[in-house]
PASE-678247 format. One record per atom (N, C-alpha, C): residue in three letters; x, y, z. Coordinates in steps of 0.2 Angstrom, whole numbers, padded with zeros to 4 digits, always signed. Example, Ala and Ser with C-alpha at 12.3 -4.5 7.8 and 13.67 -1.06 7.14 Angstrom:
<recs>
ALA+0066-0028+0039ALA+0062-0022+0039ALA+0066-0016+0039SER+0064-0011+0035SER+0068-0005+0036SER+0064+0000+0039
</recs>
This chain:
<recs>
UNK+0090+0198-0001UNK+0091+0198+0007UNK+0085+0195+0010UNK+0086+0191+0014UNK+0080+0187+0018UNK+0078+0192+0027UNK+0082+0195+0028UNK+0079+0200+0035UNK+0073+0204+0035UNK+0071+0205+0029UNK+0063+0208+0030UNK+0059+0205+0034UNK+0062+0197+0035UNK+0056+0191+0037UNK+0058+0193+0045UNK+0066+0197+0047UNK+0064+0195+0053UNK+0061+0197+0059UNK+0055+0202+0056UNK+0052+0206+0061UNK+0045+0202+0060UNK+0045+0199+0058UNK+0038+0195+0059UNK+0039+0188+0063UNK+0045+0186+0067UNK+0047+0182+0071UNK+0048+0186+0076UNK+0048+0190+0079UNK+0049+0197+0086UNK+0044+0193+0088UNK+0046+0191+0095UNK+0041+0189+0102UNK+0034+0192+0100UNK+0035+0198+0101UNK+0028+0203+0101UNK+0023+0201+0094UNK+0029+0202+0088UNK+0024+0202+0082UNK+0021+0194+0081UNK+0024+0191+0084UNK+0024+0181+0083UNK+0017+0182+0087UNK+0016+0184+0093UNK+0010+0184+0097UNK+0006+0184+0094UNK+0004+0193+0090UNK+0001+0194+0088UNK-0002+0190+0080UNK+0001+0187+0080UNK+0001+0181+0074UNK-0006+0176+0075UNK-0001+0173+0079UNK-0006+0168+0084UNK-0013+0169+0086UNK-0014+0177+0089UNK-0022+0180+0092UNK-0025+0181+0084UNK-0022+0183+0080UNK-0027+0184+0075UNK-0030+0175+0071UNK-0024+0170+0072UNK-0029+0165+0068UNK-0034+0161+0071UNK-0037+0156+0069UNK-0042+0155+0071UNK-0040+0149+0077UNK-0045+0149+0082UNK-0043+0142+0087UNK-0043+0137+0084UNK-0038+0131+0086UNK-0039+0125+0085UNK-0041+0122+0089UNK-0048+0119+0088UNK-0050+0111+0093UNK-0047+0106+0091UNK-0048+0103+0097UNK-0047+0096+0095UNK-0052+0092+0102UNK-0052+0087+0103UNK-0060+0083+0107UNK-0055+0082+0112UNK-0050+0078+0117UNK-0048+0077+0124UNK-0045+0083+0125UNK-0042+0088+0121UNK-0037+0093+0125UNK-0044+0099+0128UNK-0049+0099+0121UNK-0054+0104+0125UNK-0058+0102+0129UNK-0060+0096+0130UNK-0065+0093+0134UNK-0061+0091+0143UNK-0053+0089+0143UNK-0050+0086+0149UNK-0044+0093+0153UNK-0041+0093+0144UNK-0038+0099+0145UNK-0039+0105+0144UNK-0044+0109+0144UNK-0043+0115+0143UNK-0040+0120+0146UNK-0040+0126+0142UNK-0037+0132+0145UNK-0034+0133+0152UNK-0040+0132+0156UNK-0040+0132+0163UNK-0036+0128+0167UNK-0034+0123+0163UNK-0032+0119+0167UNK-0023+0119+0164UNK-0023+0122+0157UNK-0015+0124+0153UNK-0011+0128+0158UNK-0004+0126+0159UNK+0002+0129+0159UNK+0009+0132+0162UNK+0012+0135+0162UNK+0018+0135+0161UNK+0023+0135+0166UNK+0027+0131+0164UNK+0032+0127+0169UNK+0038+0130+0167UNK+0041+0134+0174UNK+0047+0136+0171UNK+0055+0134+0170UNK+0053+0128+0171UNK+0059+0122+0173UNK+0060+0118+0167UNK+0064+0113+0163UNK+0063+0110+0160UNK+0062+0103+0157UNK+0061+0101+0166UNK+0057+0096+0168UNK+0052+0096+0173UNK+0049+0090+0176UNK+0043+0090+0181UNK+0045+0084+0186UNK+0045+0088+0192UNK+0045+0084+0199UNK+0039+0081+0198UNK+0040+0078+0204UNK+0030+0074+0204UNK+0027+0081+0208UNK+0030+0085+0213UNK+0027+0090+0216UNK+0025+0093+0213UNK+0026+0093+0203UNK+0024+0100+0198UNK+0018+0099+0197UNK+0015+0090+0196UNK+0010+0090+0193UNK+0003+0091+0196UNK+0004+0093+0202UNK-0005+0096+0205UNK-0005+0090+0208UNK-0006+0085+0210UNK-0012+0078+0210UNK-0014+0080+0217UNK-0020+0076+0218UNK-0024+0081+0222UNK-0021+0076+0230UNK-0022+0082+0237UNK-0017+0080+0241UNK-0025+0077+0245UNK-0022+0072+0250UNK-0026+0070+0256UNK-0029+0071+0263UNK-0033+0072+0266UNK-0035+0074+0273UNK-0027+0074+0279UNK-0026+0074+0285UNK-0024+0072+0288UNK-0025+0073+0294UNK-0023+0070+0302UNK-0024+0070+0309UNK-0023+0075+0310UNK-0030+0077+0315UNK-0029+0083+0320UNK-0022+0083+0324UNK-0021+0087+0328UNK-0014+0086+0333UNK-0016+0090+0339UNK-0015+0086+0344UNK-0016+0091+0352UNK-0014+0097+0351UNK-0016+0101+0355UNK-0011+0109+0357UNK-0006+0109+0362UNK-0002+0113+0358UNK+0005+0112+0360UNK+0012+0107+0357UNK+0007+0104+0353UNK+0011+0096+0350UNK+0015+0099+0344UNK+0019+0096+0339UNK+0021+0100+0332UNK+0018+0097+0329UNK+0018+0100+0324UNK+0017+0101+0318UNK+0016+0094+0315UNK+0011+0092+0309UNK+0009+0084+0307UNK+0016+0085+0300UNK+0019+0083+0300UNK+0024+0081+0294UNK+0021+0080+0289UNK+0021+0084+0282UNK+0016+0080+0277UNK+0022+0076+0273UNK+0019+0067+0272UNK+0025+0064+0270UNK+0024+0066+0262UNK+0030+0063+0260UNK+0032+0063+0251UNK+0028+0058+0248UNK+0024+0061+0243UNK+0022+0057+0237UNK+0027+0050+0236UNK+0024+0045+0237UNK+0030+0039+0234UNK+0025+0037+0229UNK+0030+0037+0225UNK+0026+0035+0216UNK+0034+0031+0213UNK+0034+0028+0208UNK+0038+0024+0204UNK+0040+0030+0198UNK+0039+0036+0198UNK+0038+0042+0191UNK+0043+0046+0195UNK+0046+0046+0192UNK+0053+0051+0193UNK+0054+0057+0189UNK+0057+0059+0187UNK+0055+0066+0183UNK+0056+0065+0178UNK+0050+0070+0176UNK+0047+0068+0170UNK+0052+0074+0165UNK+0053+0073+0159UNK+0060+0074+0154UNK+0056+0075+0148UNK+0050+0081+0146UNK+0045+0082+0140UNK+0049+0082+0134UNK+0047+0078+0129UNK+0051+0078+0122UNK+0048+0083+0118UNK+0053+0083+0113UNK+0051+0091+0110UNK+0047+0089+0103UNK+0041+0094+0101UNK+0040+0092+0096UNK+0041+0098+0091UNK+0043+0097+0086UNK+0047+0103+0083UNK+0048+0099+0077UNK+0040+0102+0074UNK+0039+0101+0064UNK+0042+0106+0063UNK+0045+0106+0058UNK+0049+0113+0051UNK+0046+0112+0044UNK+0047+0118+0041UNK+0044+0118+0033UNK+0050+0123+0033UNK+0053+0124+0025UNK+0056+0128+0023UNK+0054+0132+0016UNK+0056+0138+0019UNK+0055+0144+0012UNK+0059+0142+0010UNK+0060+0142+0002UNK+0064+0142-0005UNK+0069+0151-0007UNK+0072+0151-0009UNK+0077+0158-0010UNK+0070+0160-0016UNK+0065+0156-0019UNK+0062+0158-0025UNK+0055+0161-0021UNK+0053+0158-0017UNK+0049+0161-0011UNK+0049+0167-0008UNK+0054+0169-0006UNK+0056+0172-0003UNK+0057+0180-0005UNK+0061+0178-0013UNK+0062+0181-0020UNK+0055+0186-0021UNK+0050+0180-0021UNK+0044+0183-0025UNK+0041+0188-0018UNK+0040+0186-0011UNK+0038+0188-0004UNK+0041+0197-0004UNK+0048+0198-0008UNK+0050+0202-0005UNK+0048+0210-0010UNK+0045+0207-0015UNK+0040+0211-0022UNK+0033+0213-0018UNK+0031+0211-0013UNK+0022+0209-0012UNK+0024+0215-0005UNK+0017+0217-0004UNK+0016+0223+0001UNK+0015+0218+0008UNK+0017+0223+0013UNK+0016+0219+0020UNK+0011+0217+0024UNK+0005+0217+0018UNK-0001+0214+0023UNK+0002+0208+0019UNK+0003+0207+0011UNK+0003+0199+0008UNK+0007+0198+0011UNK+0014+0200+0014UNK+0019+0196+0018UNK+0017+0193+0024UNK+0012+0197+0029UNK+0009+0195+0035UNK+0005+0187+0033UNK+0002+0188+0028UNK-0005+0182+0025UNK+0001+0178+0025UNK+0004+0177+0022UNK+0009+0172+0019UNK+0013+0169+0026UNK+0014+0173+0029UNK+0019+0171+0036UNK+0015+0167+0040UNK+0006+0171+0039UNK+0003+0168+0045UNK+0002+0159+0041UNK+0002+0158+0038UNK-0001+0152+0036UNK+0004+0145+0036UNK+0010+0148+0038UNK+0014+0142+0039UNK+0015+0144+0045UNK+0014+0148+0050UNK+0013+0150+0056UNK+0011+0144+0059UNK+0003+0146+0055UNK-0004+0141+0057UNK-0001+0135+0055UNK+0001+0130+0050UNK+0002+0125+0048UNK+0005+0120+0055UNK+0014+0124+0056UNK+0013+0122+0063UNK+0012+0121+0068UNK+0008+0126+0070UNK+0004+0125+0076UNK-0001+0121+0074UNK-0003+0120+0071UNK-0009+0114+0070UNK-0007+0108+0069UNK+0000+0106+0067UNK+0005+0101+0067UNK+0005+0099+0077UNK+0009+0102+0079UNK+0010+0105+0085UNK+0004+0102+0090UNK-0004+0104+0087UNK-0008+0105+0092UNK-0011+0098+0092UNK-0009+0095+0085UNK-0012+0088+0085UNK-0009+0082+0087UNK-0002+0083+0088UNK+0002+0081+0092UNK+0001+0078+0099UNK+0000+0086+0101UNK-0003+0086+0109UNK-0009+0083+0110UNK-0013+0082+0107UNK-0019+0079+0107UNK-0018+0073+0106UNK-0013+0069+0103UNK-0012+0062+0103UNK-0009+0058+0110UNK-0005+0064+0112UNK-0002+0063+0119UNK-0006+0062+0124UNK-0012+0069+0124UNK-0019+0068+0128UNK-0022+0062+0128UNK-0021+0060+0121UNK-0026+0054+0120UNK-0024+0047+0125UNK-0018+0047+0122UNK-0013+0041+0127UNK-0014+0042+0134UNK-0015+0050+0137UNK-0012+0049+0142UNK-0019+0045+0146UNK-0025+0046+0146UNK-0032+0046+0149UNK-0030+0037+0148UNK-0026+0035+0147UNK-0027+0028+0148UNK-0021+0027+0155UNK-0019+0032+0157UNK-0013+0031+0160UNK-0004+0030+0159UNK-0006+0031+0153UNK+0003+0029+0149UNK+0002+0032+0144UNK+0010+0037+0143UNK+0009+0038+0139UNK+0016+0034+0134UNK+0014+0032+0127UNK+0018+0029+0126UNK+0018+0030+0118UNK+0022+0036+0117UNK+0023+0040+0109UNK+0028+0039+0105UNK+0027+0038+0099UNK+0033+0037+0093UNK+0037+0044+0096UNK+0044+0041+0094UNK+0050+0047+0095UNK+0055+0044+0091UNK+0059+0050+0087UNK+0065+0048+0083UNK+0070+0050+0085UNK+0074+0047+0087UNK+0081+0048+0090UNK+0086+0052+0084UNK+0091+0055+0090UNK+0096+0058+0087UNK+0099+0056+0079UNK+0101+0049+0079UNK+0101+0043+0073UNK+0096+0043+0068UNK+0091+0046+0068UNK+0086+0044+0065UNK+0080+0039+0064UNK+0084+0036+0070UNK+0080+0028+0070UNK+0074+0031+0075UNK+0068+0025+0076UNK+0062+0024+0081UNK+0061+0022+0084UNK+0061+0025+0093UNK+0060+0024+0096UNK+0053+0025+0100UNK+0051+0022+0106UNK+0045+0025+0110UNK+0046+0028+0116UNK+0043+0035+0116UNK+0043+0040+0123UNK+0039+0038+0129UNK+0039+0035+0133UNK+0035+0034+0139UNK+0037+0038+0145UNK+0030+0039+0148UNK+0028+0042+0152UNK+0024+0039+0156UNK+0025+0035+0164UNK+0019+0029+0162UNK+0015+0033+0170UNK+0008+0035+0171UNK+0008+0038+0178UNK+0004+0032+0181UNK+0003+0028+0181UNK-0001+0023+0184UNK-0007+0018+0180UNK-0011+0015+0183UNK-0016+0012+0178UNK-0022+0016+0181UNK-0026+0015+0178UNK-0035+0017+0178UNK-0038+0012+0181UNK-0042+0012+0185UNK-0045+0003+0189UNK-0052+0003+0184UNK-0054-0003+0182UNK-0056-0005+0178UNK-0063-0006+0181UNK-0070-0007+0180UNK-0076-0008+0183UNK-0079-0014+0181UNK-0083-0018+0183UNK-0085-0023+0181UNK-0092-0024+0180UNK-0097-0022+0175UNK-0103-0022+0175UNK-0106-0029+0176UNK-0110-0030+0179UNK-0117-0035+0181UNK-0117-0038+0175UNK-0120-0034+0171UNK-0125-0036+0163UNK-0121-0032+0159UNK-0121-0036+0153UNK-0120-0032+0145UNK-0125-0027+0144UNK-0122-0022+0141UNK-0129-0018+0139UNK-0131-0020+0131UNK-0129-0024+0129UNK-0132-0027+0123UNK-0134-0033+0125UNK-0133-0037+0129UNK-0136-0044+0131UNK-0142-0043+0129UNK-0144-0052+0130UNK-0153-0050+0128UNK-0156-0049+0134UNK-0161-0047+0136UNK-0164-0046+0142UNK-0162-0041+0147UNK-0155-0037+0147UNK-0154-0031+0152UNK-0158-0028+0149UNK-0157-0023+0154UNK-0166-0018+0156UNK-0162-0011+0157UNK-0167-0005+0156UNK-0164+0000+0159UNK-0160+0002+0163UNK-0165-0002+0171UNK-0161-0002+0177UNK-0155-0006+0178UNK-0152-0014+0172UNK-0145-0013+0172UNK-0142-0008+0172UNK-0141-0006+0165UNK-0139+0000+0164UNK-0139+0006+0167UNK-0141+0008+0171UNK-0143+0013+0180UNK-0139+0011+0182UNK-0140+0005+0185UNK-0135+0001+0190UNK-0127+0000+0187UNK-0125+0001+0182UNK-0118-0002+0178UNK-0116+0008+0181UNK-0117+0012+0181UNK-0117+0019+0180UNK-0116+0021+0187UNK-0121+0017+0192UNK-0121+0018+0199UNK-0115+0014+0199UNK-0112+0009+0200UNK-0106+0006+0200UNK-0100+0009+0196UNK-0101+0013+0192UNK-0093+0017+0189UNK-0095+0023+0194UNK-0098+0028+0197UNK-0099+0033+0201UNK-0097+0030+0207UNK-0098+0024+0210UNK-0096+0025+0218UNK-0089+0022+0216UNK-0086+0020+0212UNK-0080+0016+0210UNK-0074+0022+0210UNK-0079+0030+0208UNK-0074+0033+0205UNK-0073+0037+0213UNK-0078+0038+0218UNK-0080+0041+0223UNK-0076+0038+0229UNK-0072+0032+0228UNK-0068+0029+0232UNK-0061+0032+0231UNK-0060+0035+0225UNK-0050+0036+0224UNK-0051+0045+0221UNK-0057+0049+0220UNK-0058+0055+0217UNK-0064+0057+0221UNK-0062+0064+0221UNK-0067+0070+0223UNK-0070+0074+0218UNK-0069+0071+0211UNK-0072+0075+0207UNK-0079+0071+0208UNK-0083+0077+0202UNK-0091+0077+0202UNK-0093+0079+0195UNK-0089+0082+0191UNK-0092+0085+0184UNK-0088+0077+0180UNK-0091+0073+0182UNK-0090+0067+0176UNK-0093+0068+0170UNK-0089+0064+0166UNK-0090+0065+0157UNK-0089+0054+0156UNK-0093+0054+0153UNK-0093+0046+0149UNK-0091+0046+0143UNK-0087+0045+0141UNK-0083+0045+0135UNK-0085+0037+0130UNK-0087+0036+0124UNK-0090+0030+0120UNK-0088+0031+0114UNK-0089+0025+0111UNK-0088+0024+0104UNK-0095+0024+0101UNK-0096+0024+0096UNK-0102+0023+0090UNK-0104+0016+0093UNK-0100+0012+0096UNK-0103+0006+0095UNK-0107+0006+0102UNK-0104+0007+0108UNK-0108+0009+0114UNK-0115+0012+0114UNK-0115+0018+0109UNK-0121+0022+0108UNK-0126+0022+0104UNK-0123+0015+0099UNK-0130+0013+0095UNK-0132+0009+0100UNK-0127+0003+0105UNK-0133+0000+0109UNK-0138+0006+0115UNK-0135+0009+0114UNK-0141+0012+0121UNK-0144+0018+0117UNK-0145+0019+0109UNK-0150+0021+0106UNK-0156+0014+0105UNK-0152+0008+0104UNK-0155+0004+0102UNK-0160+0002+0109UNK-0156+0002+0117UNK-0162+0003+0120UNK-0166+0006+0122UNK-0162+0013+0122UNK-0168+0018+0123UNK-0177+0016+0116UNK-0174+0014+0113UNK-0178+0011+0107UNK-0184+0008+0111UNK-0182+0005+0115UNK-0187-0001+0118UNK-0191+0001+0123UNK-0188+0004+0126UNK-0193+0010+0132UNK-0199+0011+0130UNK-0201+0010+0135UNK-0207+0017+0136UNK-0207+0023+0138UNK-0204+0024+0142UNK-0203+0028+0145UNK-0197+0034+0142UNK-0198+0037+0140UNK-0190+0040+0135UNK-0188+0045+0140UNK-0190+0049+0146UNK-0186+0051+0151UNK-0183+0046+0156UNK-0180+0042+0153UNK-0176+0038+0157UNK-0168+0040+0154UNK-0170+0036+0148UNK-0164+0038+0141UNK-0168+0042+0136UNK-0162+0047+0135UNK-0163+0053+0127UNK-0158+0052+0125UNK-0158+0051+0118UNK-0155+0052+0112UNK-0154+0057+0111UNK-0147+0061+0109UNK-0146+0064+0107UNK-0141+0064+0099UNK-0139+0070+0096UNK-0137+0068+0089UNK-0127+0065+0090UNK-0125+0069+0096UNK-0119+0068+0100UNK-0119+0064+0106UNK-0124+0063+0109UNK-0123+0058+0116UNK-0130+0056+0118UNK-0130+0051+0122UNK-0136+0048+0127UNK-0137+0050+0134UNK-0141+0053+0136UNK-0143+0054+0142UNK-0147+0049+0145UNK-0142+0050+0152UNK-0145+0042+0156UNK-0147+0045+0165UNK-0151+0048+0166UNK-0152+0051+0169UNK-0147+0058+0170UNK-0142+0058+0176UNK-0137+0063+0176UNK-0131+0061+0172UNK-0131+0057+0170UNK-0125+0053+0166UNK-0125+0054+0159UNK-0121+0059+0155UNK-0120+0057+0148UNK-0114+0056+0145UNK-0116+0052+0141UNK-0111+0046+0136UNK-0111+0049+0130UNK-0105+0050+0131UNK-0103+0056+0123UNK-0101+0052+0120UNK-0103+0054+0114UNK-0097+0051+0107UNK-0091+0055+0107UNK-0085+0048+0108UNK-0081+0052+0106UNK-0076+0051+0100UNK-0074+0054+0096UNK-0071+0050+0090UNK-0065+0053+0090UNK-0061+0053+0094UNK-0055+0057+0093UNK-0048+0051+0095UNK-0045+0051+0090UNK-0039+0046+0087UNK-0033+0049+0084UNK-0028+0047+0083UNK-0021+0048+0081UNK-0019+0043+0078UNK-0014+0045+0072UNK-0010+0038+0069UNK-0003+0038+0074UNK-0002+0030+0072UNK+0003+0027+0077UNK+0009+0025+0072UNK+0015+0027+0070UNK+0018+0027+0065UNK+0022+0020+0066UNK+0023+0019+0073UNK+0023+0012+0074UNK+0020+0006+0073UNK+0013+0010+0075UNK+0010+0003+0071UNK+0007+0004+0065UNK+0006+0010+0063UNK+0007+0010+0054UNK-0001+0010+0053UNK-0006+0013+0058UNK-0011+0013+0060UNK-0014+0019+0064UNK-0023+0019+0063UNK-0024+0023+0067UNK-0027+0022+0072UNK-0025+0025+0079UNK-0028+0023+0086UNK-0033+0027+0089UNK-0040+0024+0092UNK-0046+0029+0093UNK-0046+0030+0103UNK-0049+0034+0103UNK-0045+0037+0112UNK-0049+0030+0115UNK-0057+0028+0112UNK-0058+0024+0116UNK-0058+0016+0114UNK-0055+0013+0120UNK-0057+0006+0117UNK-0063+0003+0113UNK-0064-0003+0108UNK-0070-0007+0109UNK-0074-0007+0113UNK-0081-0006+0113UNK-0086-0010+0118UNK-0084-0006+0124UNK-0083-0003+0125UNK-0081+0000+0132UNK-0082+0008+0132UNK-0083+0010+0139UNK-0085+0017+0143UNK-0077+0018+0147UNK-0077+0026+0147UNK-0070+0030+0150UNK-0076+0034+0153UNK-0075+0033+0162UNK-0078+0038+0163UNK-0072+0043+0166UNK-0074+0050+0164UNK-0067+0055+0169UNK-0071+0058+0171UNK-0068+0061+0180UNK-0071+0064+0181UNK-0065+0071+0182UNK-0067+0075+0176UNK-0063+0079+0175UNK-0060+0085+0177UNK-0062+0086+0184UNK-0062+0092+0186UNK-0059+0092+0193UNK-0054+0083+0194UNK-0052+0083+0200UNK-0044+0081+0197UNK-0039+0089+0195UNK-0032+0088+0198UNK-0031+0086+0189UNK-0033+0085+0182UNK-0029+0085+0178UNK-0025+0093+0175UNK-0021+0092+0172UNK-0018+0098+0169UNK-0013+0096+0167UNK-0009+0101+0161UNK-0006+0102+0154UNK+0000+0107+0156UNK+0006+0104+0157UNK+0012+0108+0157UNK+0015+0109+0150UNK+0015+0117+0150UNK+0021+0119+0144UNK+0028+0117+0147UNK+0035+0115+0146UNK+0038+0117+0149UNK+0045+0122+0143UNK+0050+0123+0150UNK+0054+0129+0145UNK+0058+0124+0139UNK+0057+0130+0133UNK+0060+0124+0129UNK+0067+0125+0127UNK+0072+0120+0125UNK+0078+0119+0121UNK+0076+0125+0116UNK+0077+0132+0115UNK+0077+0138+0111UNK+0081+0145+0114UNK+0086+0144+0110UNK+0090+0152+0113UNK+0086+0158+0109UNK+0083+0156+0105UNK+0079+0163+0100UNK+0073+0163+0105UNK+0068+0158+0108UNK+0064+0158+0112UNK+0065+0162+0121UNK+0073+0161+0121UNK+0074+0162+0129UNK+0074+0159+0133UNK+0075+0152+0130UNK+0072+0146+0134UNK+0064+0145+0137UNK+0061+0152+0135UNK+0054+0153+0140UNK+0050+0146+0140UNK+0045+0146+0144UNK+0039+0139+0144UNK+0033+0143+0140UNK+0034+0141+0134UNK+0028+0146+0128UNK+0024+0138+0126UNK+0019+0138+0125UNK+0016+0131+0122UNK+0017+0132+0114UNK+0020+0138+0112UNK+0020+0137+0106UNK+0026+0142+0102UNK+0030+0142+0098UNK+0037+0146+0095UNK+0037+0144+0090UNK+0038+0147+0084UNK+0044+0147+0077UNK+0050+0152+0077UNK+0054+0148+0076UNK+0060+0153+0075UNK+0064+0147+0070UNK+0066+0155+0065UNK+0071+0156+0059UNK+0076+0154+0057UNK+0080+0150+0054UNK+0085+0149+0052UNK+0086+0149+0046UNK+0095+0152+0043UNK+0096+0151+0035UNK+0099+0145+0032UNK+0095+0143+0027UNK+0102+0138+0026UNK+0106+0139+0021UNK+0110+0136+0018UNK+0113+0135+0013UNK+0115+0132+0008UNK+0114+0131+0003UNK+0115+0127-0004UNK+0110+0119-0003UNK+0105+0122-0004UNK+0103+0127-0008UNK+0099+0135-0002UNK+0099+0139-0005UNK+0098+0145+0001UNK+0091+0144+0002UNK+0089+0144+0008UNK+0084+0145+0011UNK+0083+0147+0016UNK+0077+0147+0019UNK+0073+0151+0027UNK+0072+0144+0030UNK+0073+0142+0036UNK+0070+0133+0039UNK+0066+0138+0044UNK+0060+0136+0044UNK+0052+0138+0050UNK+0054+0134+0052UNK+0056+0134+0062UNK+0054+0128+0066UNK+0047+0128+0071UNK+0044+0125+0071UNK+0039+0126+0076UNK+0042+0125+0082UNK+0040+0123+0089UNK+0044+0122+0096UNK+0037+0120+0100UNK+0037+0115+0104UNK+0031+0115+0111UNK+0038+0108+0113UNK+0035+0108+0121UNK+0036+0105+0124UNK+0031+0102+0131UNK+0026+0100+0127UNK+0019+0100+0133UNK+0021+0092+0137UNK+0016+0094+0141UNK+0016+0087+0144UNK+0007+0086+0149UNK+0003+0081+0145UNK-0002+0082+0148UNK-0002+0077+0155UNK-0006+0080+0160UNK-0004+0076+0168UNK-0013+0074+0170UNK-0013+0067+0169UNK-0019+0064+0168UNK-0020+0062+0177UNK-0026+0062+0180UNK-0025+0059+0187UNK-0028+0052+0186UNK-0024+0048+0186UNK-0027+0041+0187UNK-0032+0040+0190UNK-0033+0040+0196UNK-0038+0038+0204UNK-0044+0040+0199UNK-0045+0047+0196UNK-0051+0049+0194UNK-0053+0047+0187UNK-0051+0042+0184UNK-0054+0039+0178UNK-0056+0032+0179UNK-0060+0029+0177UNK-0064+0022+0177UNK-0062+0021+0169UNK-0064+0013+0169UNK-0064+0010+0163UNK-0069+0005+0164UNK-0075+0003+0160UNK-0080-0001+0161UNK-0081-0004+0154UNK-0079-0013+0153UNK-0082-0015+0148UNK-0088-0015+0147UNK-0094-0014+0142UNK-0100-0012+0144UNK-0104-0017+0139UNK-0100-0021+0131UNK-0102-0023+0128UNK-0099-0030+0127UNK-0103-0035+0125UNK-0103-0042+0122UNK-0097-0041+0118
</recs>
């Protein structure tokens, strides 16, 4: 008999599953998406009104006059339709066999660990979707009902691009390029965003050149080195190393381009919708995260399914993209 298992799938005991293992980071969900900005949609799609983006000033009106009509968002994004991501592993009848011998903490250990498996399937998922979205599109492998492969797009607009003066590896740029390429992504981002806690997102190849000028300095309170990023006055350029395989292209893709700076200014309007998901054992609730049970048969087994349906919601206006190298 397999029902011992199914008190360790109960909403309340599944929670408690989840609190007890350890968090998963990953580098853009913690950094653009965090907690704070996660959650739950109870609908099982998104108008454009779902996704927060940030709203505009409008005209005073005389007294006695009506009311200013605030007009509709026009955008080319129509509702957004989150695809489900839903890894499965299965117990064996031999698994299950031997599970039902062993005491309820070794049941609990055993349960939680393919709990965790997909939730960390799950989590690095949404992290590649993160990844995509900061460019403005999100454009994901998805396998159709048939089995065949397809691509899930979600496209919110493009990112406006910066255009620096000088190379920061050229020969002869100076610190004060470099200032100035920084001063031109901040006024560039101050024109379409009200954010302020900007983040400079780089590659290794970025940050060796501007370890390599800091090198040249005199003056080391200008640029610091640090073991993770470059301080450039109030501006730090992070290493970022955070990528996803592309099964399409049968490769791996890194969140940032070549030679180039993502600045976000991340605190104006992104955010991460759970929405309700395709599950009658879940209740269709908006959970960011579910397994539920099924038996199969011949050969007999237990199917785990894990469940999310996230969708991360990047604010375009408030990202730059600045070529910085040769």
């Amino acid at each position: 008999m397999w029902d011992f298992l199914k008190k360790f799938f109960v909403l309340s005991a599944f929670v408690n599953a989840i609190n007890r293992l350890s968090p998963v980071r990953t580098f853009i969900m913690d950094l653009i998406y965090p907690e704070s900005v996660r959650f739950n949609h109870p609908k099982d799609k998104l108008a454009h009104a779902d996704l927060g983006l940030p709203e505009k000033n409008i005209p005073l009106i005389t007294r006695g006059s009506s009311s200013y009509p605030v007009p509709l968002n026009k955008t080319t994004l129509k509702l957004i339709d989150p695809a489900n991501i839903t890894p499965s592993l299965v117990l064996n009848a031999q698994e299950i066999n031997e599970m039902r011998s062993m005491g309820l903490e070794q049941q609990q250990q055993l349960i939680d660990r393919k709990i965790d498996k997909l939730r960390k399937i799950v989590r690095k998922t949404t992290e590649a979707m993160a990844i995509q979205s900061i460019t403005g599109k999100i454009a994901y492998d998805i396998r159709n009902a048939d089995g065949t492969m397809d691509v899930y797009v979600v496209d919110f607009g493009t990112p406006k691009k910066v255009p620096v003066a000088k190379k920061w590896n050229a020969s002869g740029t100076t610190a004060g390029d470099i200032v100035s390429a920084v001063g031109q992504i901040v006024d560039s981002l101050g024109e379409t965003s009200d954010g302020t806690d900007i983040v400079y997102l780089c590659g290794f190849d970025v940050y060796s050149a501007l370890v390599t000028k800091a090198g040249e300095l005199k003056n080391s309170d200008l640029i610091k080195v640090f073991e993770d990023h470059v301080q450039i006055g109030n501006a730090k350029f992070i290493i970022c190393s955070a990528k996803y395989y592309s099964y399409k292209e049968k490769t791996t893709v890194k969140a940032i381009p070549a030679k180039s700076v993502v600045a976000i200014a991340k605190d104006d309007a992104f955010s991460l919708a759970y929405c309700a998901l395709d599950s009658f054992d879940a209740g269709f609730a908006s959970l960011a995260f579910y397994v539920n049970m099924t038996k199969q048969d011949d050969p007999e087994a237990i199917k785990l399914t894990g469940q999310s349906r996230p969708m991360p919601i990047p604010n375009v206006d408030a990202i730059r993209i600045a070529e910085v190298l040769d």
